[in-house]
C-alpha positions as a Markdown table, in Angstrom:
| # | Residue | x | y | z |
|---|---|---|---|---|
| 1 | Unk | 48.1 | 17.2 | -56.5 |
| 2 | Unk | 49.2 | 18.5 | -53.3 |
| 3 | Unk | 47.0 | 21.5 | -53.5 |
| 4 | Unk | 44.2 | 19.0 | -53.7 |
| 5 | Unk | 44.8 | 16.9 | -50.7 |
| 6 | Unk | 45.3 | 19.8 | -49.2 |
| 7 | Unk | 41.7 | 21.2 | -50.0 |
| 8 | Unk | 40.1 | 17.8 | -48.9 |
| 9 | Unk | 41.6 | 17.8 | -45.5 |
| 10 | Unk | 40.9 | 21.4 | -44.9 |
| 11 | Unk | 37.3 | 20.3 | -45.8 |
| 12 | Unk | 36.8 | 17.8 | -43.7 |
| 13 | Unk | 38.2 | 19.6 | -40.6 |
| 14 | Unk | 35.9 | 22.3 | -41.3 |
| 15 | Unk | 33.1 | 19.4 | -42.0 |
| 16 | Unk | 34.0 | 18.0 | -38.4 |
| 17 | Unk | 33.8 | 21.4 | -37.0 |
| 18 | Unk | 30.3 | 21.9 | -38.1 |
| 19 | Unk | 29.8 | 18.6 | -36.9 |
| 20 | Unk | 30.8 | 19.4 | -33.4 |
| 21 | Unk | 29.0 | 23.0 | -33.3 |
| 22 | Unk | 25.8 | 21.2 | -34.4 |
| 23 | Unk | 26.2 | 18.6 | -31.3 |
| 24 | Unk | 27.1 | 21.0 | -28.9 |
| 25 | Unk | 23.9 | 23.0 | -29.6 |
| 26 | Unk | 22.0 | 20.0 | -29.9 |
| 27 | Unk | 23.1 | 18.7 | -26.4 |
| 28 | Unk | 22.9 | 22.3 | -24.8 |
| 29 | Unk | 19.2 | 22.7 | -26.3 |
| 30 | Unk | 18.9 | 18.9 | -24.5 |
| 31 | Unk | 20.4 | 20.2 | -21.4 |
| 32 | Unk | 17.8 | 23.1 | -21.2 |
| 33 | Unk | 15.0 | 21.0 | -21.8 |
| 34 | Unk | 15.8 | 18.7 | -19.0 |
| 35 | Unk | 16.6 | 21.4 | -16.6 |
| 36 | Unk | 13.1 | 22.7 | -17.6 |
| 37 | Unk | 11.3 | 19.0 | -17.3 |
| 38 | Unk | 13.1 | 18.5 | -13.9 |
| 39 | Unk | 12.1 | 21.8 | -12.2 |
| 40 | Unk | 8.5 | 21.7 | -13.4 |
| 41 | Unk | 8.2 | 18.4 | -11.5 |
| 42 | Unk | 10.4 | 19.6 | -8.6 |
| 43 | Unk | 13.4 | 17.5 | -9.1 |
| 44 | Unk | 16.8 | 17.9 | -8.9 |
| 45 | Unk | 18.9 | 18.8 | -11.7 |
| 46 | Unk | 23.0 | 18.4 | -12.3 |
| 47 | Unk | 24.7 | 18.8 | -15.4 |
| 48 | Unk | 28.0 | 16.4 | -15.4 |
| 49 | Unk | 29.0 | 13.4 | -13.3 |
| 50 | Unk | 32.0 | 11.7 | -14.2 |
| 51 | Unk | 31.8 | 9.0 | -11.9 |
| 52 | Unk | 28.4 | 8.1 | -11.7 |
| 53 | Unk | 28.3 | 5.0 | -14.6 |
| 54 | Unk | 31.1 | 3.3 | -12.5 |
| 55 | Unk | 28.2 | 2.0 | -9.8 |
| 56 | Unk | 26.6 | -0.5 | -11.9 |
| 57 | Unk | 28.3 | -3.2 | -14.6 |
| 58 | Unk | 25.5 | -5.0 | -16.3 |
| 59 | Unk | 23.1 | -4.1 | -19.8 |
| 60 | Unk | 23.8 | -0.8 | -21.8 |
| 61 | Unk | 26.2 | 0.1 | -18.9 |
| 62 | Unk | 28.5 | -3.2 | -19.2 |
| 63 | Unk | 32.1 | -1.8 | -20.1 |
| 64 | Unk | 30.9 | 1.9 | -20.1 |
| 65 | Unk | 32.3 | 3.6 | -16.6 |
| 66 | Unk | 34.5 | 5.4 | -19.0 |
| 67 | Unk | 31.9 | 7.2 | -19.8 |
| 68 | Unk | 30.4 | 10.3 | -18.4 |
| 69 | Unk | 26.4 | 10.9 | -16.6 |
| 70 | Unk | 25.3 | 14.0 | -17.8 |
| 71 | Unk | 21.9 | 16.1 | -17.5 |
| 72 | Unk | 21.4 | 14.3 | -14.3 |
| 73 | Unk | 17.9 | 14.5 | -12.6 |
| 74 | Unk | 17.0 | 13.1 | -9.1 |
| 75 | Unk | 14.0 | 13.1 | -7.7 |
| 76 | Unk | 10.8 | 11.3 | -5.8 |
| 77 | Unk | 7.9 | 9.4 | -8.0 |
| 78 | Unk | 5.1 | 7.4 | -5.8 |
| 79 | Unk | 7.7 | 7.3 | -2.9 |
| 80 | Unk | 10.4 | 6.0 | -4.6 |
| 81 | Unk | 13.9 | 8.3 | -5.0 |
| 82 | Unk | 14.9 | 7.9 | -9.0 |
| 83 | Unk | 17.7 | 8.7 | -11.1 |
| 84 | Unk | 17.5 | 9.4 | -14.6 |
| 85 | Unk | 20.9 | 10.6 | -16.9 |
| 86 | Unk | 22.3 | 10.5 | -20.1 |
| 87 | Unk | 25.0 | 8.3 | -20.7 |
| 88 | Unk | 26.7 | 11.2 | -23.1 |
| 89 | Unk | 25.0 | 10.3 | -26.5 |
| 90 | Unk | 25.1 | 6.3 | -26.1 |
| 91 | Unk | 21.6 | 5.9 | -23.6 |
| 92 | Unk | 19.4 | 7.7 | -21.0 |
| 93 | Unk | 19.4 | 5.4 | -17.9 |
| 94 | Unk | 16.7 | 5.7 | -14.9 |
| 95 | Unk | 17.7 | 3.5 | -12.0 |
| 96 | Unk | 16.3 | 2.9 | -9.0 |
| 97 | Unk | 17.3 | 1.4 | -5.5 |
| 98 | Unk | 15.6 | -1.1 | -3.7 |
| 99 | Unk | 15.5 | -1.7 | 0.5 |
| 100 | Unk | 16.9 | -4.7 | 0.4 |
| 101 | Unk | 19.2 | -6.5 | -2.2 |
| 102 | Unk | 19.6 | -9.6 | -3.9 |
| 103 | Unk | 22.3 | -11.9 | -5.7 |
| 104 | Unk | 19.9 | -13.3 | -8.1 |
| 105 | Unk | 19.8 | -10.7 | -11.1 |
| 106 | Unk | 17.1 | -10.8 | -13.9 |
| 107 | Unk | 17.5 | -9.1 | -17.5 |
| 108 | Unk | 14.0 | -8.1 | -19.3 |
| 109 | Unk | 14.8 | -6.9 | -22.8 |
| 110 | Unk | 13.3 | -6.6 | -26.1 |
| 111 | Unk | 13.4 | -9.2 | -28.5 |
| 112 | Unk | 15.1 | -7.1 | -30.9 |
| 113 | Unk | 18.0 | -6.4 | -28.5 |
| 114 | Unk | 20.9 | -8.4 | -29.0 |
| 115 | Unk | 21.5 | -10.8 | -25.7 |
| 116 | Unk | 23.7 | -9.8 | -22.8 |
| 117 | Unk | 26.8 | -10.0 | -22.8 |
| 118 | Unk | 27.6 | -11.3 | -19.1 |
| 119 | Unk | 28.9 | -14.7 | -18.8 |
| 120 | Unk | 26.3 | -15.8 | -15.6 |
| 121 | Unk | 23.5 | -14.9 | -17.4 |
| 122 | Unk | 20.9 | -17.8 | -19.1 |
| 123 | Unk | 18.1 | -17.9 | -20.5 |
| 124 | Unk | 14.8 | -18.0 | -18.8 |
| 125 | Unk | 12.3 | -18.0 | -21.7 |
| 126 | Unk | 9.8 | -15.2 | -23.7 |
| 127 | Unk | 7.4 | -13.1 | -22.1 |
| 128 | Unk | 5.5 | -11.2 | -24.8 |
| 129 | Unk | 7.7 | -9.0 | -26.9 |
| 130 | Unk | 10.8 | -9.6 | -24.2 |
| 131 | Unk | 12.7 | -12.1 | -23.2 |
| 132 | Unk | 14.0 | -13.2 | -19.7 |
| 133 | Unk | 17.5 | -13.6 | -18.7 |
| 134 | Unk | 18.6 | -14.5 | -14.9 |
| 135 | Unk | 21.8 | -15.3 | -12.8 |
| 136 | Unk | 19.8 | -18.0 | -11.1 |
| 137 | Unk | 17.4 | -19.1 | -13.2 |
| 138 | Unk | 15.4 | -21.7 | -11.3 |
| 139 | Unk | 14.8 | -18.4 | -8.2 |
| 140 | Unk | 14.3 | -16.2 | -11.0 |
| 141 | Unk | 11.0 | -18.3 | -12.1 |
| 142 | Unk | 9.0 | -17.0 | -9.4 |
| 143 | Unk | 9.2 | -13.4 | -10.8 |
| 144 | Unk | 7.8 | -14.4 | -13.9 |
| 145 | Unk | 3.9 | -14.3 | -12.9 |
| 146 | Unk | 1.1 | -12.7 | -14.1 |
| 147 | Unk | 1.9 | -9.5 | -13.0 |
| 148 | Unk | 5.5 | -9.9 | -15.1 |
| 149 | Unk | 3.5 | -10.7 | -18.1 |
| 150 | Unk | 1.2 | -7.7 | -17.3 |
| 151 | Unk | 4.1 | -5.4 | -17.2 |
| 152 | Unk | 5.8 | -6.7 | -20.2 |
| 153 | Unk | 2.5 | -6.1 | -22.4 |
| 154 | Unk | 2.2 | -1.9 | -21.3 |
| 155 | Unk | 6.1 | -1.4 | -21.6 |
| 156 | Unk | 6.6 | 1.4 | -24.3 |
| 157 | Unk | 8.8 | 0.3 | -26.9 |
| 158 | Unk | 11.7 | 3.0 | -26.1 |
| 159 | Unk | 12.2 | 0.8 | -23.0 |
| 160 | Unk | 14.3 | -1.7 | -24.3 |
| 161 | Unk | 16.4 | -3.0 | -20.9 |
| 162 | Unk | 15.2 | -3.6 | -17.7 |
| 163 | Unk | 17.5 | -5.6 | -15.2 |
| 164 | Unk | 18.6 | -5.7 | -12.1 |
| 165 | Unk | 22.0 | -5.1 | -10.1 |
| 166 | Unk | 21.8 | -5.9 | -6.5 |
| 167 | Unk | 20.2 | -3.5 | -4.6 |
| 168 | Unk | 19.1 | -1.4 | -7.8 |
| 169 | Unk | 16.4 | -2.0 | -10.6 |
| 170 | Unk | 17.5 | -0.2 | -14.0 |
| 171 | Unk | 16.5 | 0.9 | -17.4 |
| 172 | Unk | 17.4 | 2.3 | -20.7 |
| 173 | Unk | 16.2 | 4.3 | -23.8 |
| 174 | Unk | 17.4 | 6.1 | -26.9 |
| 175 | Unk | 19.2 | 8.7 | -26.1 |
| 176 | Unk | 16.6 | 10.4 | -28.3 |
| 177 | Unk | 13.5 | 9.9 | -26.4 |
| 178 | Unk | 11.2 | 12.6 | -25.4 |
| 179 | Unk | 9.4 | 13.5 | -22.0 |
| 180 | Unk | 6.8 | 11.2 | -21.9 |
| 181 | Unk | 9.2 | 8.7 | -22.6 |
| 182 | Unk | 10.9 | 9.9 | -19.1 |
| 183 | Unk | 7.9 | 9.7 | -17.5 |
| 184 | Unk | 6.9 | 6.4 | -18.7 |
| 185 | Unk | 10.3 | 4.7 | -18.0 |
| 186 | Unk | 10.0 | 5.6 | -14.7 |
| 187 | Unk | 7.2 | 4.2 | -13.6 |
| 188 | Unk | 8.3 | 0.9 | -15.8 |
| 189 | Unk | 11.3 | 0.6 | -13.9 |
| 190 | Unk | 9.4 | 1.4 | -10.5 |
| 191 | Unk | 6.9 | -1.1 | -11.1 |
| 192 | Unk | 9.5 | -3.6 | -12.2 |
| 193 | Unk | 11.3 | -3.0 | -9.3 |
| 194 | Unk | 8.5 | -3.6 | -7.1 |
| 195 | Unk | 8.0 | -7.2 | -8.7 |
| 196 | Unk | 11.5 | -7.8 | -7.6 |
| 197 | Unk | 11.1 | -8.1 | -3.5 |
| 198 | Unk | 10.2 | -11.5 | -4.2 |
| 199 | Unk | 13.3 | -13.1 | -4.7 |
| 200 | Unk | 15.8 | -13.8 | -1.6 |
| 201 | Unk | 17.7 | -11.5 | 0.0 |
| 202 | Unk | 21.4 | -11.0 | -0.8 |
| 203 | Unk | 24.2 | -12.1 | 1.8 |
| 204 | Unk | 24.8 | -8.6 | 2.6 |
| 205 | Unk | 21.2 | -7.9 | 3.5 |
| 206 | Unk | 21.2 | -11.3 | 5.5 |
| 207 | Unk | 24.6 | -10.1 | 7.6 |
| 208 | Unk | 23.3 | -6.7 | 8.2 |
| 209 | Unk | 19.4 | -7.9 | 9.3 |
| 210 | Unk | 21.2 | -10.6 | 11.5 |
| 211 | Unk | 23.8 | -7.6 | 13.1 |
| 212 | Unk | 20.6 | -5.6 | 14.1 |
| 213 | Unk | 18.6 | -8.6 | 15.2 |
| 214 | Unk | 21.6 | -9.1 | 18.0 |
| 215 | Unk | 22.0 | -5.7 | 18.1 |
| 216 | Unk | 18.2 | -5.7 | 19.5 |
| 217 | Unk | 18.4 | -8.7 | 21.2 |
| 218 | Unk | 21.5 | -7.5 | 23.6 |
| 219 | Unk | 19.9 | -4.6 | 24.1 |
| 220 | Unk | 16.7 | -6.3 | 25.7 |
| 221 | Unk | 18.9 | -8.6 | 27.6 |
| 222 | Unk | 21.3 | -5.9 | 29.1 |
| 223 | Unk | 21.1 | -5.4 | 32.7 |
| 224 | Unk | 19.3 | -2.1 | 33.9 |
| 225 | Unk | 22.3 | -0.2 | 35.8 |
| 226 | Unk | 22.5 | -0.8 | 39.4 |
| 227 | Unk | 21.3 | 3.4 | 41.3 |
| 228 | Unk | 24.6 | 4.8 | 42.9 |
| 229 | Unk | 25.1 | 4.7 | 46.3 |
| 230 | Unk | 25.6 | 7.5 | 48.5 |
| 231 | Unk | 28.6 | 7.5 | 50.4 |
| 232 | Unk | 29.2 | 10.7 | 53.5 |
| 233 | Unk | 32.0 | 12.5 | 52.3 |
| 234 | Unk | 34.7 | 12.4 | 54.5 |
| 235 | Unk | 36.3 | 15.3 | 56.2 |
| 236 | Unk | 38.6 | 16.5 | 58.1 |
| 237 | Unk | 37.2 | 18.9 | 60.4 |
| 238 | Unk | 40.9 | 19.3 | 63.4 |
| 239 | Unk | 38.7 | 20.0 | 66.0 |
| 240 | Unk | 41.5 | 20.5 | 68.2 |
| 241 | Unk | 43.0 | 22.7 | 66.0 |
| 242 | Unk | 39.6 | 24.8 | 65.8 |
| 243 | Unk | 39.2 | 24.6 | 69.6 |
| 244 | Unk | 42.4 | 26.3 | 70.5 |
| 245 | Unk | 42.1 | 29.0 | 67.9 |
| 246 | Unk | 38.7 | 29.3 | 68.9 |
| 247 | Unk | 40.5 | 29.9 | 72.8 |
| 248 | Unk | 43.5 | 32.5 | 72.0 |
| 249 | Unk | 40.4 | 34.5 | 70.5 |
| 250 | Unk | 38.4 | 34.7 | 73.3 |
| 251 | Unk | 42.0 | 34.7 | 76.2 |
| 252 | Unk | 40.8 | 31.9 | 77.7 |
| 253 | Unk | 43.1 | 28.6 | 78.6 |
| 254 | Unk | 42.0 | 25.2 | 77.1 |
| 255 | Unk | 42.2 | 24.1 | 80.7 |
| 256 | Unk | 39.8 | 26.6 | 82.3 |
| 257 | Unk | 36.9 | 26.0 | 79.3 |
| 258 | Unk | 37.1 | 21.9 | 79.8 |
| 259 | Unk | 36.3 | 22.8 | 83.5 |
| 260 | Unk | 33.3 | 25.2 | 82.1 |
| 261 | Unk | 32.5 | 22.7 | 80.0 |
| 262 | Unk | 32.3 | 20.0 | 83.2 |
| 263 | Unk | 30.2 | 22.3 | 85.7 |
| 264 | Unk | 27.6 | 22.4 | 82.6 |
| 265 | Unk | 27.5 | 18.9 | 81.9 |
| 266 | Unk | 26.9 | 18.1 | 85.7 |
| 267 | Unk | 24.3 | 21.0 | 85.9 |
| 268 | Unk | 22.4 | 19.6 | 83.0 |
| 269 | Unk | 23.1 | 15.9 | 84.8 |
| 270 | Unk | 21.4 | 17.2 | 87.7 |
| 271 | Unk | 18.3 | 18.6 | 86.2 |
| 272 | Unk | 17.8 | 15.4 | 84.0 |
| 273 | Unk | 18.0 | 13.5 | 87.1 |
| 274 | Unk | 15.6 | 16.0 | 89.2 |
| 275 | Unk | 12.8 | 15.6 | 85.9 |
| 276 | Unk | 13.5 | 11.8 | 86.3 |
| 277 | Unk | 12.4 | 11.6 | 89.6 |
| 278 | Unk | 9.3 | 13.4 | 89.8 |
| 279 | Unk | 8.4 | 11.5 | 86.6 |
| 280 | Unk | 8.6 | 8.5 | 88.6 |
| 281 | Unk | 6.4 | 10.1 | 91.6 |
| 282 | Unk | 3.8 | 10.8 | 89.1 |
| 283 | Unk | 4.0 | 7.2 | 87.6 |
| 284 | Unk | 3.9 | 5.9 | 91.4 |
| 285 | Unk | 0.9 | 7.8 | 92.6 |
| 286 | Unk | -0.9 | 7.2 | 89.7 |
| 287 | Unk | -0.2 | 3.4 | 90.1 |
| 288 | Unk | -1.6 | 3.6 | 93.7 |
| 289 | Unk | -4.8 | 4.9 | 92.2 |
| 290 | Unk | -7.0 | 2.7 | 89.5 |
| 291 | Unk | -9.0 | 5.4 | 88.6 |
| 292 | Unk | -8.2 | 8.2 | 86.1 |
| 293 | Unk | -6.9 | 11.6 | 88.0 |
| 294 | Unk | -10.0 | 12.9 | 86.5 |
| 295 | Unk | -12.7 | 10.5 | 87.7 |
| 296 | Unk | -15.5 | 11.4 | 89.9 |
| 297 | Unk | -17.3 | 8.9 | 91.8 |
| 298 | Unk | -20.9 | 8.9 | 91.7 |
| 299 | Unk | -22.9 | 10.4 | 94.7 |
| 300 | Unk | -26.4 | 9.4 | 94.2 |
| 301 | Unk | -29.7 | 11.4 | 93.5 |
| 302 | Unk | -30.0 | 14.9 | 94.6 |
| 303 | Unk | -32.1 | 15.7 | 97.9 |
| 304 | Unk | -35.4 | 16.7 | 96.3 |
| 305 | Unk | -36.8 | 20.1 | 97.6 |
């Protein structure tokens, strides 16, 4: 008897171990193929992320951040930045980030899907083969236009949650799916995102548009900075110091050069007044005369020969 229970465990550890090899090929073949996928389209490619999950709280990822991202691809469609991963074996996720964020969150899931599972979520009503689940339902209602109902007809089936977390506009698919279903869960989470910019801005997104509108409105109100003004640097030049130094070289007294400089001073007095005075000759005679130094009165007509 204990030889047989012995036998059955041993075949079901070797059974699990199978098991295991079969997965681990299974997800390395997966790995390769989206490593090949993502450099054929020129994205980015990263095999494990641990932390990744923990950013978002809602639909397939409520309750998951224990969970690992792997076979992570990031990348550029139609000017939107993308990130597509594989919640280990539960889901692939693509999520997307928007400008500019709101509170109001809106779930788009297939009818087949069981409802969510977050408390502040109600009903907003069917919408083809989905229905439509909001934080605030009464805002939500003007997403849910033509253009939703357009969008819910062309999903693919392997979409099965849209919905929306802020400032980011997600969706999931079988783990399963193939490339095609990539590509087409892409641009169903894009577009859905883009149907989103209707609803109101978050608080955040109100506090940081309000920071930069005062931000710009300071700066136009700032005063322009007054020019500097030049100031003369002040100095010290000790003249006297300079002068007698500039004495004991040449072995003169500072007496004898103040008398120079006086006998100059009076000579050049002199000479200033002697230019003054003739000056004021000139300007005399030429007072005493109306007529231009130059002038030459007329004398008449030649004698005639």
């Amino acid at each position: 008897m204990t030889a047989l229970w012995f036998g059955l465990a041993a075949a079901c550890l070797a059974g699990a171990g199978v098991l295991l090899y079969i997965d681990r090929l299974r997800r390395q073949r997966s790995g390769r193929v989206r490593q090949v996928w993502a450099r054929n389209h020129g994205y980015s490619y990263k095999a494990l992320d641990t932390t990744l999950p923990q950013q978002w709280r809602r639909a397939t990822l409520a309750k998951q951040g224990y969970l690992s991202a792997v076979d992570i691809v990031s990348g550029t469609r139609r000017g939107v930045r993308f990130t597509l991963f594989d919640l280990e074996d539960s889901a692939t996720i693509v999520a997307v980030q928007r400008r500019i964020g709101s509170d109001v969150d809106v779930d788009l899931r297939l009818k087949t899907m069981p409802p969510p599972k977050d408390p502040d979520l109600e009903l907003l009503g069917g919408m083809g083969e989905r229905v439509v689940f909001a934080s605030d339902v009464d805002i939500a209602r003007r997403v849910c236009d033509e253009r939703m109902a357009a969008l819910a007809e062309i999903l693919p089936d392997t979409l099965q949650v849209l919905w929306s977390e802020n400032t980011w506009t997600l969706g999931s698919l079988p783990a399963s799916a193939s490339q095609r279903d990539w590509d087409l869960t892409i641009d169903g989470v894009i577009r859905f995102s883009g149907l989103l910019h209707v609803l109101p801005p978050g608080a955040a997104a109100d506090s940081a548009g309000a920071d930069r509108r005062r931000s710009r409105r300071s700066a136009r109100l700032a005063p322009e900075p007054e020019p500097e003004r030049w100031e003369p640097e002040e100095r010290d030049y000790r003249d006297s110091v300079a002068d007698l130094d500039d004495y004991r070289s040449r072995g003169e007294s500072p007496a004898g050069a103040d008398r120079r400089d006086e006998d100059h001073r009076s000579a050049d007095s002199g000479s200033d007044a002697e230019q003054s005075d003739a000056e004021q000759s000139d300007t005399e005679q030429s007072g005493d005369d109306p007529f231009h130094p130059g002038f030459r009165p007329y004398q008449g007509p030649g004698a005639r020969s």
